[in-house]
N, C-alpha and C positions, 0 to 999 in steps of 0.2 A: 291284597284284595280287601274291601269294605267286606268287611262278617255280615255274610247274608245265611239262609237258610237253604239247606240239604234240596229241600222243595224247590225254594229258589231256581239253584241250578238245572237241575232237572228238567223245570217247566221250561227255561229259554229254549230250550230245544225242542219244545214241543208245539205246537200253537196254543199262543194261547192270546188275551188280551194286554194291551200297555200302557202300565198308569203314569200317568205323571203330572207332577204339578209344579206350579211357579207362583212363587209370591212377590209381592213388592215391600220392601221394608223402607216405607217411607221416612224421612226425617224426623218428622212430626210426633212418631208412634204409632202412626197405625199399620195395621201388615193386611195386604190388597190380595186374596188370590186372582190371580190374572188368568181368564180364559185366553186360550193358545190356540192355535192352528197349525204349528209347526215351530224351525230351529233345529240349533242342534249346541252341544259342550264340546270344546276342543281342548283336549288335554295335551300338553307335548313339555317331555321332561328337556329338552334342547331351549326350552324361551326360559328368559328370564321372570317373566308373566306365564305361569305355568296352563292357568287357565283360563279360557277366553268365550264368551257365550253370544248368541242370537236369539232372540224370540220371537214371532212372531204372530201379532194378535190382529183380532178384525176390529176391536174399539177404537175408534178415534181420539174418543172421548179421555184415553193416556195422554196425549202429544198435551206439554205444558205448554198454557195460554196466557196466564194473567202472571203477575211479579208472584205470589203466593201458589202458586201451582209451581213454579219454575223455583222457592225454594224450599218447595216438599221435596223435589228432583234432585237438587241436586245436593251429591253426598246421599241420593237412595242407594238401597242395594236387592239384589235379586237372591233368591234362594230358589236352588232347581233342584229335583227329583225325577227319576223314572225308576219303574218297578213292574211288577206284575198284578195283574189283578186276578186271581184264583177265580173266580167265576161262583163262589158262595159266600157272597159279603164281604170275603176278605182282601185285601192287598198285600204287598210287600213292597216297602218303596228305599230306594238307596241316595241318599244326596248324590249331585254332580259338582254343589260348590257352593258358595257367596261369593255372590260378583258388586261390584263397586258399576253402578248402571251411570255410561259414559254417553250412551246418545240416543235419544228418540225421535223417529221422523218416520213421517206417511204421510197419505192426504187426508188431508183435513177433514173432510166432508165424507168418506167412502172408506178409509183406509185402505189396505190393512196398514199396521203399524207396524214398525221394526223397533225392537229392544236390543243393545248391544253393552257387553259388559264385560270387565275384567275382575280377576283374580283379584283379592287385597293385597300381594306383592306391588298393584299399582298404586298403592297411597302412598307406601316407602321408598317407589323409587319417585313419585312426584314430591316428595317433599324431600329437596336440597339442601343440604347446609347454606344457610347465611350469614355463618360462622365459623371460624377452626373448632374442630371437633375431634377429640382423641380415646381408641378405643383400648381399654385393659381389661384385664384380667384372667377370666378365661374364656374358653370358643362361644362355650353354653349362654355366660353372662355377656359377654361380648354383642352378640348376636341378638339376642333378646332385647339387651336395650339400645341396641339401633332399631330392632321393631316396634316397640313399647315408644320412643322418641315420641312415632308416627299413630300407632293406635295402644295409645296407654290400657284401654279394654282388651287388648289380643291375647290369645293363649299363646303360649310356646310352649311345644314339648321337645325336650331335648331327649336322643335315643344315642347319646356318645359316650366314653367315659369323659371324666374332668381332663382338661386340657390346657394349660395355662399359656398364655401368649403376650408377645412383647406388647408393649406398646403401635397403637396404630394411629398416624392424626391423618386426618384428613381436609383438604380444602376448602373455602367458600365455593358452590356448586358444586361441590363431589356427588356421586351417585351414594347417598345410603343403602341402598340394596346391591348394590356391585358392593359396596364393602362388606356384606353382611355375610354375600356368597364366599369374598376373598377369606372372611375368618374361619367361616367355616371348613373352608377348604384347606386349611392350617390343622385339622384334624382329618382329613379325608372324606371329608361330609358336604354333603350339600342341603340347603334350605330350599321352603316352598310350603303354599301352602296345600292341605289334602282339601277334600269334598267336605269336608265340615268346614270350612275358612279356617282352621287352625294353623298353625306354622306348625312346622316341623322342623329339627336338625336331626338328620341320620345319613350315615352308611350307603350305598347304594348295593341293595344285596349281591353276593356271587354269585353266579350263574351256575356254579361249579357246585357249589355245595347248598344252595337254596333249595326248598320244596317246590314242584308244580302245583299252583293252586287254582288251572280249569285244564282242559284240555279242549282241545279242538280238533277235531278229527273229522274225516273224510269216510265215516261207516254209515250203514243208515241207523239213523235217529243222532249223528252228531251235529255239530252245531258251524263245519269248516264250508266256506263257498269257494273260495279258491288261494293261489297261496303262487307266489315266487319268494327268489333268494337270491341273492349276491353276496359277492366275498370278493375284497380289495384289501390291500395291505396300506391304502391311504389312511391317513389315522392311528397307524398301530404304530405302538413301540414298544420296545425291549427293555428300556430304561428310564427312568425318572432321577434328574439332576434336581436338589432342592436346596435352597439359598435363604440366608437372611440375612440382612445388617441394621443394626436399629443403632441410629446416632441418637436417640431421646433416649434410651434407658443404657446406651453408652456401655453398648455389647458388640463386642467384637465380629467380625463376618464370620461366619458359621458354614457349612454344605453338607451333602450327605447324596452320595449315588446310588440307588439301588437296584438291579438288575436281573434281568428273567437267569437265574441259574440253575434251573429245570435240564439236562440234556434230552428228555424225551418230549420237549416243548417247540413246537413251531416257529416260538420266539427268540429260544436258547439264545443268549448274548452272544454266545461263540460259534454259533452255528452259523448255519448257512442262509440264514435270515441278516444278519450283519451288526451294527451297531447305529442302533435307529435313539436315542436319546431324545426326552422330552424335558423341557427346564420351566421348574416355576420357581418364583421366588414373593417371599413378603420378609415386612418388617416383623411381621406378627412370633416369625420362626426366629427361635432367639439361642437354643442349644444344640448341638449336632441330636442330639435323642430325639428334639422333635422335628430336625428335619428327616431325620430314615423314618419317622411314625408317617410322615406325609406322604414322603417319596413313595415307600412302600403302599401305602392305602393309593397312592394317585395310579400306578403300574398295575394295578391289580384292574383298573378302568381302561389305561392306554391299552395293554392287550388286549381286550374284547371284542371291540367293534372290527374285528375281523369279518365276521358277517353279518350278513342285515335279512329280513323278509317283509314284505309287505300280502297280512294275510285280511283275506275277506272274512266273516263268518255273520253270523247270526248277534246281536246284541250284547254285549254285557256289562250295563251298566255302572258293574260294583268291580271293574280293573280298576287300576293304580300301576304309573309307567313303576318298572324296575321288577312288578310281577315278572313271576319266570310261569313260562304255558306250555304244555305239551300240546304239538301239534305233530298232525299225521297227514299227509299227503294222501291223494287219491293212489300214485301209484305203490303206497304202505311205506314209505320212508317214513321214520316217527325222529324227532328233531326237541329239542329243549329249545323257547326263543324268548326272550330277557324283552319286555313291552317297553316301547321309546315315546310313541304317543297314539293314539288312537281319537275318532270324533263318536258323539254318543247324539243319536236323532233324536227328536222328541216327536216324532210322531209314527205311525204305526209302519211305514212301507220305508225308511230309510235304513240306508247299508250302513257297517260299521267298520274300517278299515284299520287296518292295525300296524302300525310298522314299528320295527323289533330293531333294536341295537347290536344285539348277537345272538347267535345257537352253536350248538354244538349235538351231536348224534345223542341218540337216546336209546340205551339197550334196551 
């Protein structure tokens, strides 16, 4: 979760008012704050475009008209916040993101206008190879400079250990951001970037041994509206097969099986769940050490999404998918649930839906 304050949380639950704001960073240099009337931030750790926005304003006078208005636009970007407004001068506000602003239309003459925008994962995956392109060394460096190609200004913070990896070449037209996820994935990591536009490489926490960092509960003065769950064994496995062969650095084929060997696990390979095997393979995996490093990080995902929930609650702007939340049902079930995506409103009366990847009971 975005580090907010003690206060913070507290106040979502209580009434109070919601700040937010939106700016336009235009090409040129100048930064626009945008008066708003609504929108909302979609978060979903399932897209390859993590994060996706709407805005919408009652000015006309945005929609670009002349050749120089239309290249302020294009290549602007949107910066969004919502928070709290304490009600004695103060705020608290949480980014939602930098978005790369994709398309503006309304009427002309009356509005309102629409603002619509993606995550900065959309530069990298819109800018193709036009070339053969080949990736070395390791996950971290790997990864970075397939970002850095696309926005030599971008941060990347790496949350992995060092990871070194084959050689990877890629096509004229390949997707550089499918490759960037593929390397990542050679360490059990996945990219994206958070609410500041920074990228990220890390981990997707445990569900199992992660902290709850809100709760949602169904008491009075909590923050829960309503809540289901389901559980399907589509998606689950027991095991992860992991492969590599790299003819350019002229490394023999490599594998490495790893498997739920828990007897007191739902998944047990041996039990009476069966033998559910999941296979990836890259060039990138060049020794059996790093395919059980993968294997094993990947199995620790394929098991999860044994359940899912889709809860309602009260706002909160400063989630990040992969938070783990305690929540509590009305009729007192209390539940750990691992956040998959959620939408964040930008104005005072919109609902905030949350659907979860897994739970598991919570003593």
């Amino acid at each position: 979760m975005y580090p907010v304050s003690d206060r913070f949380l507290r106040r979502l639950a209580e009434s109070h008012t919601v700040a937010t704001r939106v700016q336009l960073l235009l090409t040129d240099g100048r930064v626009v704050d945008i008066d708003h009337t609504g929108g909302s931030v979609t978060v979903d750790r399932a897209q390859a475009i993590r994060r996706t926005c709407t805005v919408t304003c009652a000015d006309p006078a945005l929609i670009p008209r002349t050749p120089k208005d239309q290249l302020a636009t294009y290549g602007a970007r949107l910066r969004i916040s919502r928070g709290v407004d304490y009600g004695d001068g103060t705020s608290e506000l949480v980014p939602l993101g930098v978005f790369r602003l994709d398309s503006v239309d309304g009427d002309v003459s009356d509005g309102p206008v629409n603002l619509q925008g993606k995550s900065l994962e959309a530069c990298v995956v819109d800018d193709k190879f036009v070339e053969p392109y080949t990736a070395t060394g390791t996950v971290a460096g790997a990864v970075t400079a397939l970002i850095q190609r696309s926005l030599p200004d971008a941060d990347v913070i790496s949350m992995i250990d060092v990871t070194p990896i084959g050689s990877r070449a890629f096509d004229v037209e390949a997707d550089p951001w499918a490759g960037a996820q593929e390397i990542a994935a050679a360490a059990g990591a996945e990219v994206y970037t958070n609410a500041d536009g920074v990228f990220i490489i890390a981990v997707l926490p445990d569900l199992l041994t992660a902290e709850p960092v809100w709760a949602v509960e169904a008491t009075e003065g909590g923050v829960y509206i309503s809540g289901s769950r389901a559980m399907s064994s589509d998606g689950v496995f027991n095991g992860v097969l992991a492969r590599g062969e790299n003819a350019t650095d002229e490394a023999p084929p490599v594998s490495a099986l790893v498997v739920d060997v828990d007897p007191g696990s739902p998944t047990y390979w041996h039990g009476p769940f069966g033998h559910r095997p999941k296979f990836i393979s890259s060039s990138t995996l060049i020794t059996v050490n790093a395919c059980t490093q993968a294997a094993g990080l990947e199995l620790v995902k394929a098991q999860a999404p044994n359940a899912s929930g889709d809860i309602s609650s009260l706002p909160n702007p400063a989630l990040e998918p992969g938070d783990v939340i305690r929540v509590m049902h009305e009729d007192g079930t209390r539940e750990l649930h691992q956040v998959a995506s959620f939408s964040v409103p930008l104005d005072e009366g919109g609902t905030f839906p949350i659907a979860t990847i897994s739970a598991k009971e919570d003593s």
